[in-house]
Steps between C-alpha positions, in 0.01 A plus 500: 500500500683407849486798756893526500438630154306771608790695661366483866770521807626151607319575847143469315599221325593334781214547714253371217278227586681169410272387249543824264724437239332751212331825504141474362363712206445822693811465722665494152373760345442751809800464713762595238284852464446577832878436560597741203275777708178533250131539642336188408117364374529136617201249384512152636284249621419417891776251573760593235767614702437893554596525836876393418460696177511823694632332832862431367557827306363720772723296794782574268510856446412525878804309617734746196323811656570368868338761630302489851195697337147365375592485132300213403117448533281235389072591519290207501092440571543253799637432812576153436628603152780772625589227765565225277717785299666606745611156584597412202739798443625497821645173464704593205781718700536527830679873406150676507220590747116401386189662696171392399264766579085381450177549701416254765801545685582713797644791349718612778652179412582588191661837599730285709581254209552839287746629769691152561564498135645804468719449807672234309621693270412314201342574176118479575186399309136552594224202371194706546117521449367820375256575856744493737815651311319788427384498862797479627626771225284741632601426866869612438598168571738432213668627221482413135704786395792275402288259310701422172299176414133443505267233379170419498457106497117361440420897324188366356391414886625801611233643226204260544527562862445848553837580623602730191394807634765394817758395306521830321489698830817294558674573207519854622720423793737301224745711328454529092831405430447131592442158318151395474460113426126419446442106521120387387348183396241666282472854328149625454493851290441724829840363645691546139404850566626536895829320353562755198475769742697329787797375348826693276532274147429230695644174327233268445504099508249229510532133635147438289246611293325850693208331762593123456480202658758256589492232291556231747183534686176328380263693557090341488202698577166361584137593489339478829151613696632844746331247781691226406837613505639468833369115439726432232775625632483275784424213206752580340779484744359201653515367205877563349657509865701762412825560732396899511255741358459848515146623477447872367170657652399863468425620850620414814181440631399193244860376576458427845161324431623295254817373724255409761291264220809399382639371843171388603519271168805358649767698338810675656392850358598858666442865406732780409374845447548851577255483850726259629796637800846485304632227767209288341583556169843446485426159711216394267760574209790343628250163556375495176850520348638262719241259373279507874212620274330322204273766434530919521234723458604849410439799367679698254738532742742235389443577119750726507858322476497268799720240378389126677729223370338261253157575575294247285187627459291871506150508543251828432217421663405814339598727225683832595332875416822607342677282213863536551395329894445189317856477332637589845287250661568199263865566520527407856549189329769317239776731624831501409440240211272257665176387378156556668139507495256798513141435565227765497145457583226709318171596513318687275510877656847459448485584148608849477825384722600181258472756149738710734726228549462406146559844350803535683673165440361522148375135550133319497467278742224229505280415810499131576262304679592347832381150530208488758422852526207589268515858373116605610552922528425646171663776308418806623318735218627804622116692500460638890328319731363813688139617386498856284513774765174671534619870448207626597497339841885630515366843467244460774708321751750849416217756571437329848609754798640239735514079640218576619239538162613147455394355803139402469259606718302249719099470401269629727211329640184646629306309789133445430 
């Protein structure tokens, strides 16, 4: 289906990217209901379109309203995230204001951008992150009174994240009357639940089957040593000179070590995480998708809708805690109908994490071995490696009056 068939103004359509010539599964099925004014339940892959999905619609009934009010708002988990959405929907008409609003930033500044907008008198629309909206809520500092359109793009983020309890506090500023568009990739049970109570016979579409992958990405997982893994990473990229890579790592700690063995192995590696000064970040990102960087470390940061154009290959060097992470991670690649390549490295004490993954996607996946790294760790057996507590000795140490009954006395000597 082309976009022109989609009923959209002729000024979107004209400012679409030159290369878009037809709407994607989601656009299809999404932007005809938000356009006829219905709360929505969108589920759709990373990299299937979603921002355009709600983008267009919501531009459109800003630009009919013309009204110089916040009446559309967008909540997202990251900085970079609500920037890139902002950008993107800001390019679209040039009849409406966008603010982004997200931690990191000065937020005097933002006041100012809040005020500018409205001085323009031009329908506005905040891009937000739940910390600093509602900080800024509680300051006075804006208004979300007139708020007829709301979504909530990356919802299962906004979940796994801990910023649920924020976004609700939010909602309370946001009149009842309004549209509620809630945009995920996956749908665990406890979201279902938030949703049913969040949106007004919400219509519900699907670009896929509920927590799947996209097809186009081959995904291969290997069994590997914990000590060995930083190792193969560096064999393996050596190896299949691959133009870029980003490397998921869990904390931000283990992500700056292993950019410094990466670079010290000769490769152009950097780190992005959420220690780094936003200047940094949005330099290291900008490098790495301009193609200055062959190699990112992250953390979950960029799991969550970062869109890097044709980004070949995705590398875990470990497993994420929570399940729907992995689908966000992996979809970082093979976006917008390319192909790519999704490599995760495991160890043995990641067991409990792959069933997770593997309950969710309702998929087994088999560990391969990777040629020249012998798998020496064993299984673990799951009995406690910590002696049985002596209770007895518990109940001693309890009856003692202070530090200093466990302080041992020095032995006396007598002089003959």
């Amino acid at each position: 289906m082309k976009f022109s068939e989609l009923n959209l103004c002729t000024e979107i359509l004209s400012n679409l990217p030159n290369n878009l010539f037809a709407a994607t599964e989601i656009q299809k099925l999404a932007i005809p209901a938000v356009l006829a004014g219905k709360d929505l339940l969108a589920l759709a892959q990373t990299g299937s379109g979603k921002t355009y999905a709600f983008g267009l619609p919501m531009v459109q009934t800003l630009i009919n309203n013309n009204h110089c009010e916040i009446e559309g708002l967008v909540i997202v988990p990251t900085r970079e995230l609500a920037q890139q959405v902002a950008t993107t929907i800001s390019l679209l008409s040039s009849c409406i204001a966008v603010t982004v609003l997200c931690g990191g930033i000065d937020k005097t500044a933002q006041i100012s951008a809040l005020q500018q907008a409205q001085s323009l008198n031009k329908p506005q629309l905040v891009v937000a992150t739940p910390g600093r909206l509602l900080d800024l809520l509680q300051q006075q500092s804006l208004s979300l009174s007139a708020v007829k359109q709301l979504v909530l793009d990356e919802a299962d983020r906004l979940m796994d994240m801990g910023f649920w309890p924020d976004v609700e506090r939010i909602l309370s500023f946001v009149p009842l009357s309004r549209q509620t568009l809630l945009f995920s990739a996956t749908l665990a049970a406890e979201l279902n639940d938030k949703a049913v109570n969040l949106l007004r016979q919400p219509v519900k579409v699907s670009a896929q089957a509920v927590n799947s992958v996209v097809s186009d990405i081959k995904e291969s997982l290997y069994l590997v040593n914990k000590g060995d893994k930083a190792r193969a990473l560096i064999a393996l990229v050596l190896a299949n000179q691959w133009s870029q890579v980003l490397v998921f790592i869990n904390a931000k700690d283990d992500a700056d070590k292993l950019t410094k063995r990466l670079v010290k192995a000769g490769i152009n590696a950097s780190a992005l995480h959420g220690d780094k000064e936003h200047q940094q970040r949005e330099q290291t990102l900008s490098d790495f998708k301009a193609g200055e960087l062959q190699v990112l470390v992250t953390t979950d940061l960029l799991s969550r809708g970062i869109h890097i154009d044709a980004l070949p290959v995705v590398i875990n060097l470990e497993l994420p805690t929570s399940a729907p992470v992995y689908v966000h991670r992996i979809g970082r690649t093979a976006r917008a109908g390319a192909n790519g390549i999704a490599i995760s490295l495991v160890c043995h004490g990641e067991s409990d994490s792959l069933a997770a993954i593997e309950a969710l996607t309702q998929r087994k996946f088999k560990l391969e071995a990777l040629t020249g790294f012998e798998v020496t760790d064993k299984p673990s057996s799951g009995a406690s490696k910590r002696a049985p507590r002596d209770k007895k000795a518990n109940r001693r140490s309890q009856n003692k009056r202070s530090a200093k009954d466990f302080v041992s006395k020095k032995p006396s000597f007598s002089r003959k």
